[in-house]
Jmol script that loads the backbone (N, CA, C; Angstrom):
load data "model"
ATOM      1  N   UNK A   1      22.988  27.344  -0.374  1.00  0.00           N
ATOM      2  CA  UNK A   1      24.175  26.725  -0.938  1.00  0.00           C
ATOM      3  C   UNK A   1      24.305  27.133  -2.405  1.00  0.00           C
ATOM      4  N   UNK A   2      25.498  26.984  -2.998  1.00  0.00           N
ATOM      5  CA  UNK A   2      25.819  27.934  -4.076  1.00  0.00           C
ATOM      6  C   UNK A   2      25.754  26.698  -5.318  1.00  0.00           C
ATOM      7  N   UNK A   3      25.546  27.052  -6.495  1.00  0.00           N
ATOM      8  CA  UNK A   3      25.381  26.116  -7.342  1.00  0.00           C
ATOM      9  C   UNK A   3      26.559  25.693  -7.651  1.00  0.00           C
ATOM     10  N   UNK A   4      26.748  24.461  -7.937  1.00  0.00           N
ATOM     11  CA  UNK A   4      28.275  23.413  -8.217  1.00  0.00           C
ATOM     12  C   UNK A   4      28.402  24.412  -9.900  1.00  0.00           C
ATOM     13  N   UNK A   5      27.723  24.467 -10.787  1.00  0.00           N
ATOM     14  CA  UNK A   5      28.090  24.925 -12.307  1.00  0.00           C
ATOM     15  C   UNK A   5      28.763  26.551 -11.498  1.00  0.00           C
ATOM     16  N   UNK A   6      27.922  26.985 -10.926  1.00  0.00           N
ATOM     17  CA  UNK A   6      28.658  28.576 -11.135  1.00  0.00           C
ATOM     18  C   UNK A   6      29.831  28.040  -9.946  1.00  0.00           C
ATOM     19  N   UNK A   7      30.136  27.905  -9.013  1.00  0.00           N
ATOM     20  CA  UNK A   7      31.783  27.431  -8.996  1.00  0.00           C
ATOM     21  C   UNK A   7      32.081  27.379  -9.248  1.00  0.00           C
ATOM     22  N   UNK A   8      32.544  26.117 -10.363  1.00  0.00           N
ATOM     23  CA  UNK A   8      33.231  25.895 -11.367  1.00  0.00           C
ATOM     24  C   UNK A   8      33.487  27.125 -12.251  1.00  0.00           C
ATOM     25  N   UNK A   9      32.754  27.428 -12.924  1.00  0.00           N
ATOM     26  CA  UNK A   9      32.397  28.805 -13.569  1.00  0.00           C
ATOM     27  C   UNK A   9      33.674  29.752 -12.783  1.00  0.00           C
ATOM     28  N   UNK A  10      33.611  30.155 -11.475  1.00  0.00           N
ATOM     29  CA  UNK A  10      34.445  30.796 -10.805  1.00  0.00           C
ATOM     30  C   UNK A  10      35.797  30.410 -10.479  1.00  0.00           C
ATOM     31  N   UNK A  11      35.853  29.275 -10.662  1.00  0.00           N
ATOM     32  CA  UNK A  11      37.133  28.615 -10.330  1.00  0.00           C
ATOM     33  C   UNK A  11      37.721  28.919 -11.243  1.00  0.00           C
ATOM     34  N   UNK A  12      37.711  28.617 -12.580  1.00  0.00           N
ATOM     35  CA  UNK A  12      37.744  28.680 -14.261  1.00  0.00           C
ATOM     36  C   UNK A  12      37.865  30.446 -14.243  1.00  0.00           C
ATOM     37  N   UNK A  13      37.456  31.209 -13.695  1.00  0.00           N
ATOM     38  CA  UNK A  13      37.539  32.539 -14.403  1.00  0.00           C
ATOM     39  C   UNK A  13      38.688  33.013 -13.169  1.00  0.00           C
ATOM     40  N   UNK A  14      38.856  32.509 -12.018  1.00  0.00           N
ATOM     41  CA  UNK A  14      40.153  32.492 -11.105  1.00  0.00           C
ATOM     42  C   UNK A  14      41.356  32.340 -11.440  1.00  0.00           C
ATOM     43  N   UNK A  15      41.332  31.067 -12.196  1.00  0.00           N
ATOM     44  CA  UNK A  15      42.662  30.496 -12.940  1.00  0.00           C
ATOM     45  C   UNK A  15      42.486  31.331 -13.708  1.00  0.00           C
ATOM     46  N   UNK A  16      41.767  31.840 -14.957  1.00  0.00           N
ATOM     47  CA  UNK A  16      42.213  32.422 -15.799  1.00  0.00           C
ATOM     48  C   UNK A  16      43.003  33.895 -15.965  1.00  0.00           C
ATOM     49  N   UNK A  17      42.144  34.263 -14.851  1.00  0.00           N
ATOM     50  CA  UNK A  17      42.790  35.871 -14.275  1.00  0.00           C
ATOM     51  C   UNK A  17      44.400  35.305 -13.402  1.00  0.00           C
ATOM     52  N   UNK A  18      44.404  34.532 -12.839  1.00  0.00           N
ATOM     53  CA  UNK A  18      45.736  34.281 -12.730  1.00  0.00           C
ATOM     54  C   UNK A  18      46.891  34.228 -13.753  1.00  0.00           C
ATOM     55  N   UNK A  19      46.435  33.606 -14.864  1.00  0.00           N
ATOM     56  CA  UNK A  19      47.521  33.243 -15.523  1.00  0.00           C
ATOM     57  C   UNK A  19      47.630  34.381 -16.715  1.00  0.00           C
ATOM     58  N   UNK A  20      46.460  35.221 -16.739  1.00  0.00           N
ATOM     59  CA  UNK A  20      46.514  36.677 -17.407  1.00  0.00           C
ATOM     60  C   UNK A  20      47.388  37.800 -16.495  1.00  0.00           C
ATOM     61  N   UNK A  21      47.167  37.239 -15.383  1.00  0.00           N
ATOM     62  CA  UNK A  21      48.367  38.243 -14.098  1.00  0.00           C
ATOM     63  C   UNK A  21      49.527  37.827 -14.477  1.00  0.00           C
ATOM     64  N   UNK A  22      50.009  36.294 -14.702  1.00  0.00           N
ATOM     65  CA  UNK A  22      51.323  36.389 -14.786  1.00  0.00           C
ATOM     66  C   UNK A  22      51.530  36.586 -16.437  1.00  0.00           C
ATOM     67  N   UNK A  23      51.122  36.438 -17.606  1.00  0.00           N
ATOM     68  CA  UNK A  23      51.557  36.886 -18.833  1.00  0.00           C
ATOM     69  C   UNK A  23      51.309  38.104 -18.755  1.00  0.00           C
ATOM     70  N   UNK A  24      50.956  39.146 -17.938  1.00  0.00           N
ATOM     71  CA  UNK A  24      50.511  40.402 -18.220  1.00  0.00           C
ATOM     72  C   UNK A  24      52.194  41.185 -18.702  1.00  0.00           C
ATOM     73  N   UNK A  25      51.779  42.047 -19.727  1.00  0.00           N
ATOM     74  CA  UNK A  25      53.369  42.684 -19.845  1.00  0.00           C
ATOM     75  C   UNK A  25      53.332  44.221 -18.672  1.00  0.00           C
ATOM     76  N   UNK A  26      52.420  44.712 -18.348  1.00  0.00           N
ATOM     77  CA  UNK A  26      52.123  45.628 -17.161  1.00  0.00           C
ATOM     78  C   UNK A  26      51.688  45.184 -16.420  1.00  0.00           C
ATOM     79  N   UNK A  27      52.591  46.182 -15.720  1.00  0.00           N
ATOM     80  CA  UNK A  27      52.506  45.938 -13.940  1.00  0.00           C
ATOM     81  C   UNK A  27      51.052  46.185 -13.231  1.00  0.00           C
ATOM     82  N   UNK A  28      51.126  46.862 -13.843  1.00  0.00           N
ATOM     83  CA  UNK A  28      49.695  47.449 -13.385  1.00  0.00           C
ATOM     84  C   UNK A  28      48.357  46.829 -14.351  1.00  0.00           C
ATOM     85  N   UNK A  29      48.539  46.069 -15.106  1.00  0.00           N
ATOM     86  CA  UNK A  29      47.525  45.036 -15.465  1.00  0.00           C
ATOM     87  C   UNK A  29      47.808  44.173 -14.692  1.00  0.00           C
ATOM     88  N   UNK A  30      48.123  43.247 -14.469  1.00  0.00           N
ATOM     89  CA  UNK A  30      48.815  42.206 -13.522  1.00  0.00           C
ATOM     90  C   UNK A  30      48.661  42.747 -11.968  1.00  0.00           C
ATOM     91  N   UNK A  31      48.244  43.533 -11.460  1.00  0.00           N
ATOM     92  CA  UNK A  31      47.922  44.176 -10.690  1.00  0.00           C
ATOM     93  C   UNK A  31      46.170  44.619 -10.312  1.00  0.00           C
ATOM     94  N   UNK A  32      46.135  44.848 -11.462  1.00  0.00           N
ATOM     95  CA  UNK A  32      44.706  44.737 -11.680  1.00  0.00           C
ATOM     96  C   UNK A  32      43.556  43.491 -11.642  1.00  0.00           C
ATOM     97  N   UNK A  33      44.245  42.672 -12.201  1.00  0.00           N
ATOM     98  CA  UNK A  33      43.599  41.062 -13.033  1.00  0.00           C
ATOM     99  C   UNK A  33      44.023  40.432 -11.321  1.00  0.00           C
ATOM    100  N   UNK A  34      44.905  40.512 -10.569  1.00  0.00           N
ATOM    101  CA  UNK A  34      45.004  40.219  -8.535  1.00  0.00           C
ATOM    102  C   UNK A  34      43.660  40.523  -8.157  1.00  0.00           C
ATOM    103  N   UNK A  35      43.796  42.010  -8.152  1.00  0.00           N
ATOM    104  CA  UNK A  35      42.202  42.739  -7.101  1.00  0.00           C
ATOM    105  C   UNK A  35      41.100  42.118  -7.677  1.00  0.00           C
ATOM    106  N   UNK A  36      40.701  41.852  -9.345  1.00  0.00           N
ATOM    107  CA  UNK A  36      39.340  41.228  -9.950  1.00  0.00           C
ATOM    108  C   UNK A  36      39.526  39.818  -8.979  1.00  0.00           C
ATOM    109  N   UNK A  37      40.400  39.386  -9.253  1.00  0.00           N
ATOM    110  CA  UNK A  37      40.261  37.791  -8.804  1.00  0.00           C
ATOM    111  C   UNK A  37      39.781  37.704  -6.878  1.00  0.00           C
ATOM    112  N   UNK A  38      40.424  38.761  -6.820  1.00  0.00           N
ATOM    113  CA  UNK A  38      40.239  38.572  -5.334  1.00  0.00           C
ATOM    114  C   UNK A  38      38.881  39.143  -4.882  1.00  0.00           C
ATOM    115  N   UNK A  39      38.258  40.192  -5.450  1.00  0.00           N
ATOM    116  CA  UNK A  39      37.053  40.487  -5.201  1.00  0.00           C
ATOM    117  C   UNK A  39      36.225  39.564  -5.510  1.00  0.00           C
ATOM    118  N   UNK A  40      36.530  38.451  -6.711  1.00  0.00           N
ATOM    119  CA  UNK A  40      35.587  37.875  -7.333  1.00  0.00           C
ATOM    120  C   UNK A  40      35.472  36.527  -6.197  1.00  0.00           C
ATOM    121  N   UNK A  41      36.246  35.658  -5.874  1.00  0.00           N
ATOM    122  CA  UNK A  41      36.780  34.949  -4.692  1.00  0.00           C
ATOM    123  C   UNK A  41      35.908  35.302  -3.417  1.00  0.00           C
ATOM    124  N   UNK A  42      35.608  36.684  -2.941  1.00  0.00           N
ATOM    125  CA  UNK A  42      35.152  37.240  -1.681  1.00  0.00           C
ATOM    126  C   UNK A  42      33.731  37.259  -1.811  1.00  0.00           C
ATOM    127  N   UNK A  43      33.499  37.808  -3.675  1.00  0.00           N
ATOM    128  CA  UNK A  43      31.648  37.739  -3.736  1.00  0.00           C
ATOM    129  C   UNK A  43      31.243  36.788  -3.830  1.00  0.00           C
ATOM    130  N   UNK A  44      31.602  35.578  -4.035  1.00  0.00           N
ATOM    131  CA  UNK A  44      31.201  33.857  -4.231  1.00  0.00           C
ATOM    132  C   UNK A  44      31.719  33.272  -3.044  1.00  0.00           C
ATOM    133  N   UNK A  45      32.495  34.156  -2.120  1.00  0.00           N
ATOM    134  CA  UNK A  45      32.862  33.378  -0.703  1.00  0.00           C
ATOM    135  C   UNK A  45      33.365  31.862  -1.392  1.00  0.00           C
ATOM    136  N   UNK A  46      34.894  31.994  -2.012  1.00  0.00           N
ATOM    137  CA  UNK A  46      35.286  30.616  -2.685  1.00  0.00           C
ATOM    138  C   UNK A  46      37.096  31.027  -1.950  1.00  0.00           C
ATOM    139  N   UNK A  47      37.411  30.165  -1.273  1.00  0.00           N
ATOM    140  CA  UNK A  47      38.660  30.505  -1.382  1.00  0.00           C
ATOM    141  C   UNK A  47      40.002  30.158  -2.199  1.00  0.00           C
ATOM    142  N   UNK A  48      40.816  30.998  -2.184  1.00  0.00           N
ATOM    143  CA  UNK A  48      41.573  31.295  -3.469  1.00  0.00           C
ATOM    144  C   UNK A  48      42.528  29.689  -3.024  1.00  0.00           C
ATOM    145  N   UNK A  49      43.258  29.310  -4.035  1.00  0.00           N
ATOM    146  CA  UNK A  49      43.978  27.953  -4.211  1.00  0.00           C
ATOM    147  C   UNK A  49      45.424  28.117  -3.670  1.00  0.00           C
ATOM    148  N   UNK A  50      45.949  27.070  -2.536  1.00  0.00           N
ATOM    149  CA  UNK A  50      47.439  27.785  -2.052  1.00  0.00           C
ATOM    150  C   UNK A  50      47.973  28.278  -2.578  1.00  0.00           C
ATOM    151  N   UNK A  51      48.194  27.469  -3.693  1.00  0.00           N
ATOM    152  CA  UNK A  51      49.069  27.838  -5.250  1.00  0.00           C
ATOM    153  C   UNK A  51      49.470  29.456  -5.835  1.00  0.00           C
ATOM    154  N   UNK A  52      47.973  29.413  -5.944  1.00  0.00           N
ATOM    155  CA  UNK A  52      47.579  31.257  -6.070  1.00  0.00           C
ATOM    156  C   UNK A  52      47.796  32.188  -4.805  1.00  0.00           C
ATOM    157  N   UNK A  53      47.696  31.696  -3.308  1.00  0.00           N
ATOM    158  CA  UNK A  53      47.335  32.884  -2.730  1.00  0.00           C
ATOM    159  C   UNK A  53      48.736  32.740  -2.339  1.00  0.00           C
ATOM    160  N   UNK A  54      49.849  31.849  -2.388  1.00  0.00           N
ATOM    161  CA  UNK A  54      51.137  32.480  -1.951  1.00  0.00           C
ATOM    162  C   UNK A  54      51.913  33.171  -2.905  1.00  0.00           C
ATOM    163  N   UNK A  55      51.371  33.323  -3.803  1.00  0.00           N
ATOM    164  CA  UNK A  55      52.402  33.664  -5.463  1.00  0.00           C
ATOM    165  C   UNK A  55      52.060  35.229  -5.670  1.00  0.00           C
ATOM    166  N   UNK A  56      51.936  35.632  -4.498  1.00  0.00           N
ATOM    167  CA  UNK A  56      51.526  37.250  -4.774  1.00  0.00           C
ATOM    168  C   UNK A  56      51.800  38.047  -3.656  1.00  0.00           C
ATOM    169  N   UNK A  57      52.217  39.507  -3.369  1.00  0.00           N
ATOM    170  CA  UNK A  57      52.482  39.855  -1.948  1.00  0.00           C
ATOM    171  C   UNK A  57      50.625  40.528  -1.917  1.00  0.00           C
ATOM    172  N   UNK A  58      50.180  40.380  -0.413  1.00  0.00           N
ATOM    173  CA  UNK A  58      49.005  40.811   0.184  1.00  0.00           C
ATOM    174  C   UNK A  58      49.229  42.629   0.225  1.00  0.00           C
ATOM    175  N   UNK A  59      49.802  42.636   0.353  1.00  0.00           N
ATOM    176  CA  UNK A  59      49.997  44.733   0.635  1.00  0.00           C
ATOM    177  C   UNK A  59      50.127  45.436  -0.920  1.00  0.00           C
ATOM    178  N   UNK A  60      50.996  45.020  -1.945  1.00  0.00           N
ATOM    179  CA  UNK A  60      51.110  45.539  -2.489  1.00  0.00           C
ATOM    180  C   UNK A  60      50.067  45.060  -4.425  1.00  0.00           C
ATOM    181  N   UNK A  61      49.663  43.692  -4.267  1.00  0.00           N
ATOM    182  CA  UNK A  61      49.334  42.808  -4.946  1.00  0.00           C
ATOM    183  C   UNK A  61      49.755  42.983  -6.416  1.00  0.00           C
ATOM    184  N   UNK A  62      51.610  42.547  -6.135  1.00  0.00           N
ATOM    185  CA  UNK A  62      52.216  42.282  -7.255  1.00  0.00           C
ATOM    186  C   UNK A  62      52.433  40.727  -6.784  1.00  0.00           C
ATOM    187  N   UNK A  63      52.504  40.028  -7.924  1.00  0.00           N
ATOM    188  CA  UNK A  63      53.369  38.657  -8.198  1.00  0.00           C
ATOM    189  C   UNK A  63      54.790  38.925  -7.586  1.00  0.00           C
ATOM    190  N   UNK A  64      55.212  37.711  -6.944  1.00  0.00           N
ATOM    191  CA  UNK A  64      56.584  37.855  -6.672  1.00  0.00           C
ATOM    192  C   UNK A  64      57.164  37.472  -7.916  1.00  0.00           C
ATOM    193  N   UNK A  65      58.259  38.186  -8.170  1.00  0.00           N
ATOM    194  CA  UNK A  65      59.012  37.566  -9.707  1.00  0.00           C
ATOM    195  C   UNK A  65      60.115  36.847  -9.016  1.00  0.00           C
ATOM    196  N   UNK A  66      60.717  37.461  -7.792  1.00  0.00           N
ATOM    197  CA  UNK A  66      62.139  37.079  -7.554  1.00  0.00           C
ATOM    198  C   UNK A  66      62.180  37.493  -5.954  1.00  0.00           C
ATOM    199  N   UNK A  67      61.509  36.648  -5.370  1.00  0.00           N
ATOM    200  CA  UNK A  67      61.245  36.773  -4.148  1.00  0.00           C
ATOM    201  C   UNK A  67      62.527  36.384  -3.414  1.00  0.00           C
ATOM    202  N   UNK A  68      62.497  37.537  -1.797  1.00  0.00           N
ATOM    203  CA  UNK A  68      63.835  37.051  -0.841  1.00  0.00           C
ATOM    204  C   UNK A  68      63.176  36.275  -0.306  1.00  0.00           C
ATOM    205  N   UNK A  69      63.270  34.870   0.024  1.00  0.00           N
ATOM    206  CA  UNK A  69      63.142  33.809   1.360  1.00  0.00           C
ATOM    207  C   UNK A  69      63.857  32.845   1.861  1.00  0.00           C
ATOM    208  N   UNK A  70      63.591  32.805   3.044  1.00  0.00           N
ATOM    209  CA  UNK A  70      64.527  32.014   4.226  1.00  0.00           C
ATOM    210  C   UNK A  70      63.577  30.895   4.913  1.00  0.00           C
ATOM    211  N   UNK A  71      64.301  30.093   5.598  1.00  0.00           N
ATOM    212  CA  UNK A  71      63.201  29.493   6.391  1.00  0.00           C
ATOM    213  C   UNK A  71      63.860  29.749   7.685  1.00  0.00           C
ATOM    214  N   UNK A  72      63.012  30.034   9.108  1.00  0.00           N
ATOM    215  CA  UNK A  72      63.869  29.893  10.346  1.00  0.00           C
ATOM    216  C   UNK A  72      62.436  29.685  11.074  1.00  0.00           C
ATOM    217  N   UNK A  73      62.847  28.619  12.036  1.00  0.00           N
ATOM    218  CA  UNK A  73      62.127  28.648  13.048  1.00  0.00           C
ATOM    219  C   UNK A  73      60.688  27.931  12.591  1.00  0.00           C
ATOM    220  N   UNK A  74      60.704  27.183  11.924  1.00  0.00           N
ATOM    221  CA  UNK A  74      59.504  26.549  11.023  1.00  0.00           C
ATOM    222  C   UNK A  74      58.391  27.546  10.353  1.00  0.00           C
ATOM    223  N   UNK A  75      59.193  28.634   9.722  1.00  0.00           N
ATOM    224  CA  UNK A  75      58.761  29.491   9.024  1.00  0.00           C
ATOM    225  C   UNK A  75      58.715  29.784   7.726  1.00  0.00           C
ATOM    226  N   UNK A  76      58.634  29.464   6.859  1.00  0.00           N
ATOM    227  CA  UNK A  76      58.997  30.911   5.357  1.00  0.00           C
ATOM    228  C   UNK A  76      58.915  31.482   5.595  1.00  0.00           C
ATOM    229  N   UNK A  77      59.636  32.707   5.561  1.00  0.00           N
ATOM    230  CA  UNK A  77      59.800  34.209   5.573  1.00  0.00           C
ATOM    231  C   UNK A  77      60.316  34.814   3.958  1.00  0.00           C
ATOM    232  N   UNK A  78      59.165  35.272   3.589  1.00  0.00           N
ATOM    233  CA  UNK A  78      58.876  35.718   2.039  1.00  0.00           C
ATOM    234  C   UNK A  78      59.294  37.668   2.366  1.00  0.00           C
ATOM    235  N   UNK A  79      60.130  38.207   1.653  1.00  0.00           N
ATOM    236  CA  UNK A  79      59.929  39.418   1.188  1.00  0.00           C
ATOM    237  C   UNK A  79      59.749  40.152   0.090  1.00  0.00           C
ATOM    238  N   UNK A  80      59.000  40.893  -0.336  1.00  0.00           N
ATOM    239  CA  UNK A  80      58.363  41.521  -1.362  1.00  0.00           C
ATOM    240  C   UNK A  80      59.792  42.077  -2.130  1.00  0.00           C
ATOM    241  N   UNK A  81      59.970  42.367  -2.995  1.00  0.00           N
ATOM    242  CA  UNK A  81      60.927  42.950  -3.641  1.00  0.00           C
ATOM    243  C   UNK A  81      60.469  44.106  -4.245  1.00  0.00           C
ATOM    244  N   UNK A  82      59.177  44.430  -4.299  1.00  0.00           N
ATOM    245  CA  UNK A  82      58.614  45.512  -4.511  1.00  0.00           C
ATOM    246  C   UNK A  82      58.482  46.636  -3.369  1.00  0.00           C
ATOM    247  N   UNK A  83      57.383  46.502  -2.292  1.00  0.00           N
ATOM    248  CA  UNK A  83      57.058  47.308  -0.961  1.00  0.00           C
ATOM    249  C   UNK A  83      57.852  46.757  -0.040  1.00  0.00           C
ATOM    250  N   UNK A  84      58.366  45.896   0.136  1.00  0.00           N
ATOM    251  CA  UNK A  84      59.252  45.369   1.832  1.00  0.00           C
ATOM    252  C   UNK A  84      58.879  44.410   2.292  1.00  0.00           C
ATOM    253  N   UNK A  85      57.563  44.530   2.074  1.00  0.00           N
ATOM    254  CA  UNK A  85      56.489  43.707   2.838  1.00  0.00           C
ATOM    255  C   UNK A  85      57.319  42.221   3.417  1.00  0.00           C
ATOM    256  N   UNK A  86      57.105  42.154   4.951  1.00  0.00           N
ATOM    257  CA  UNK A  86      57.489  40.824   5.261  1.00  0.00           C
ATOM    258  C   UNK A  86      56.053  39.413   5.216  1.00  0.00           C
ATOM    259  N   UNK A  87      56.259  38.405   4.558  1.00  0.00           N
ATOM    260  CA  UNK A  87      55.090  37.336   4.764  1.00  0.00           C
ATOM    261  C   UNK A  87      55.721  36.363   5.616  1.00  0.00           C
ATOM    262  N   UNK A  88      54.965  35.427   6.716  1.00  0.00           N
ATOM    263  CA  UNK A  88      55.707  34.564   7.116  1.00  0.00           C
ATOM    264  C   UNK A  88      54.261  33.179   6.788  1.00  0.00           C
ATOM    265  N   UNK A  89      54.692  32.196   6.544  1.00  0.00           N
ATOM    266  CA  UNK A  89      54.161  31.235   6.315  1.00  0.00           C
ATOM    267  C   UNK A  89      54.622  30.125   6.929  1.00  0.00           C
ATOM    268  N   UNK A  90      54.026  29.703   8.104  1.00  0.00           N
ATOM    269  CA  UNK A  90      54.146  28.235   8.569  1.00  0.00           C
ATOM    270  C   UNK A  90      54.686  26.928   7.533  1.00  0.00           C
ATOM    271  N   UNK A  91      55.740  26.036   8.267  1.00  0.00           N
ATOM    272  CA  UNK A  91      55.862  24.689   7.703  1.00  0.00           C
ATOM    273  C   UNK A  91      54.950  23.868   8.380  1.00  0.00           C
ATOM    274  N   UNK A  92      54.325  23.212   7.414  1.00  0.00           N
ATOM    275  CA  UNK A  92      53.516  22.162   7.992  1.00  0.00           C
ATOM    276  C   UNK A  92      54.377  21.156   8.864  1.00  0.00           C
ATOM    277  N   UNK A  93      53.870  20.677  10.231  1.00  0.00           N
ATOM    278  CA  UNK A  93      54.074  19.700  10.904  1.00  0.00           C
ATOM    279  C   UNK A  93      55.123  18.240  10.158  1.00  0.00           C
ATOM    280  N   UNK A  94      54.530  17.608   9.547  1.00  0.00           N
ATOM    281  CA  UNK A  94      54.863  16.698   8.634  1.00  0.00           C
ATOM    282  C   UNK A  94      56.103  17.014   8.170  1.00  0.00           C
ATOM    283  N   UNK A  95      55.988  17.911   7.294  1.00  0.00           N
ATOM    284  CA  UNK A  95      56.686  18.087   6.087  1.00  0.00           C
ATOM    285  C   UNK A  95      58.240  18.565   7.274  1.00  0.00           C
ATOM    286  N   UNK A  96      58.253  18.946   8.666  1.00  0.00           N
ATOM    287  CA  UNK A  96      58.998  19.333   9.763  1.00  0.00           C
ATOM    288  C   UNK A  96      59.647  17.813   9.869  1.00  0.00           C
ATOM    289  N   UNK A  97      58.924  16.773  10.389  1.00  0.00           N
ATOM    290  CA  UNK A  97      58.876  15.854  10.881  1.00  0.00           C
ATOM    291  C   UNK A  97      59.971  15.039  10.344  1.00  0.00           C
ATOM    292  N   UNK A  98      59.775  14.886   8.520  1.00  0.00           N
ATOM    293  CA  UNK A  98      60.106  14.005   7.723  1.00  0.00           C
ATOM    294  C   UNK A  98      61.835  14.883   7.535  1.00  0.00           C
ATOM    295  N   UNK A  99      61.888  15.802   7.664  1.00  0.00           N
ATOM    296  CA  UNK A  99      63.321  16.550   6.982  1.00  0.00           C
ATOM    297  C   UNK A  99      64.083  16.572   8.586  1.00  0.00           C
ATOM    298  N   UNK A 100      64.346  15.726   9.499  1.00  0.00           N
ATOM    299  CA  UNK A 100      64.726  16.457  11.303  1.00  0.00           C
ATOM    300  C   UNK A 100      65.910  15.278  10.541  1.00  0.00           C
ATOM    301  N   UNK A 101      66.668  15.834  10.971  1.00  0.00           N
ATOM    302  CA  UNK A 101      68.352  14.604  10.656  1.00  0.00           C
ATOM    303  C   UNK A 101      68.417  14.280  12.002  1.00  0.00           C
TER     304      UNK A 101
END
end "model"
wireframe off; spacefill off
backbone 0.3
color backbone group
């Protein structure tokens, strides 16, 4: 089992590379400071925070700035505005439940 301080430790250097991805003024820093976080995430086996892992496309690992999405079929359907890339993301049950007119 992994020590509670270096978690934290990792969690803390997660967020921080996040929020250096989104002030980054290059693309390709901000691009870069994605892959650290995500390698770093995979070598501590920690998984990344919803927050973070929907705020980025998986294929191309840019930030969405100005993402296309729809919902159909109890879906998000996210497209990249960069590569194409289609994401689809489930609505939770609930959150279905509470919005049915």
């Amino acid at each position: 089992m992994k020590d509670q301080n270096l978690i934290k430790i990792t969690n803390d250097r997660i967020d921080k590379l996040f929020r250096e991805a989104q002030n980054a003024i290059n693309i390709e820093f901000s691009r870069r400071y994605i892959i650290i976080m995500e390698n770093l995430s995979k070598k501590m086996n920690i998984t990344l925070p919803a927050n973070i892992k929907k705020s980025y496309c998986k294929k191309c690992k840019n930030l969405y700035k100005r993402p296309n999405f729809r919902i159909k079929k109890g879906l998000i359907i996210i497209k990249c505005e960069n590569c194409g890339n289609i994401r689809r993301i489930p609505i939770n049950q609930q959150f279905q439940s509470q919005n049915k007119f």
